[in-house]
N, C-alpha and C positions, 0 to 999 in steps of 0.2 A: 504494500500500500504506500501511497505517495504521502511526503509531508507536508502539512498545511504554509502556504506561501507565507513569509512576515512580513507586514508592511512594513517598507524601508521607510523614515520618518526623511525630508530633506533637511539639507542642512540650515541652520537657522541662519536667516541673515543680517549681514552686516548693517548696523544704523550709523549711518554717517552724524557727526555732531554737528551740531547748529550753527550756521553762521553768524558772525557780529554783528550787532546792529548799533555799536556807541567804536568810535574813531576818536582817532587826535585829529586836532584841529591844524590844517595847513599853516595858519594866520598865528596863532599865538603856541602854537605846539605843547597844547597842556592833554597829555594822553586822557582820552574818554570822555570828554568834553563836547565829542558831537553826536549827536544822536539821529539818525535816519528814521524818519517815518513815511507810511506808504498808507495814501488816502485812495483808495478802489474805488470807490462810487465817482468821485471828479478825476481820477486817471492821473493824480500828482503825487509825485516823490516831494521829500524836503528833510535838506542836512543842518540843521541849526545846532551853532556852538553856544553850550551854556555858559560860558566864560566871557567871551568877547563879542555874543551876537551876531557873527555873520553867519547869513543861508544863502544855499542854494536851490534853486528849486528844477523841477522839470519833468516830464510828462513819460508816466510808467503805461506799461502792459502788464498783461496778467504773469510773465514770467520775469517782471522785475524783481530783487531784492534788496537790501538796502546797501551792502555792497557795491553792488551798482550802481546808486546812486552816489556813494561816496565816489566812487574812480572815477564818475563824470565830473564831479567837481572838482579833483584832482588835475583830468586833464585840461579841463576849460581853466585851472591858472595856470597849468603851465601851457596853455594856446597862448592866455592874455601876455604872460612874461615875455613871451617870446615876440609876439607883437612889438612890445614896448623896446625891446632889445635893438630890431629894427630899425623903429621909427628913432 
């Protein structure tokens, strides 16, 4: 007589950790000072620094994160620096 098949369980999967949603601030460089939030319903991001007050804002999709939002503001100073550099 044959043996009863075992169900092979798969392997349990790996849960990636959560990405950051508080940064240092470009402007006054105080680690965790900026906080990214993501408004759905109007389709806007915003990185505002609790230290020195500056944001940025700009306009998310469904597979934005706040990361994202931080590295746009990242890149658009260093667009603006380099403008200035220029001119």
């Amino acid at each position: 007589m044959g043996k009863r098949k075992s169900k092979a369980k798969p392997p349990p999967k790996k849960r990636l950790g959560k990405l950051d949603t508080v940064f240092s601030c470009p402007f006054c460089n105080h680690g965790s000072s900026v906080e990214c939030k993501i408004d759905m319903k109007n389709l806007i991001g915003e990185a505002v620094c609790r230290i020195c007050q500056e944001s940025y804002s700009t306009t998310v999709n469904a597979l934005t994160e706040p990361i994202d939002i931080y590295s746009e503001w990242i890149d658009e100073c260093e667009r603006v620096n380099t403008l200035d550099d220029e001119a």
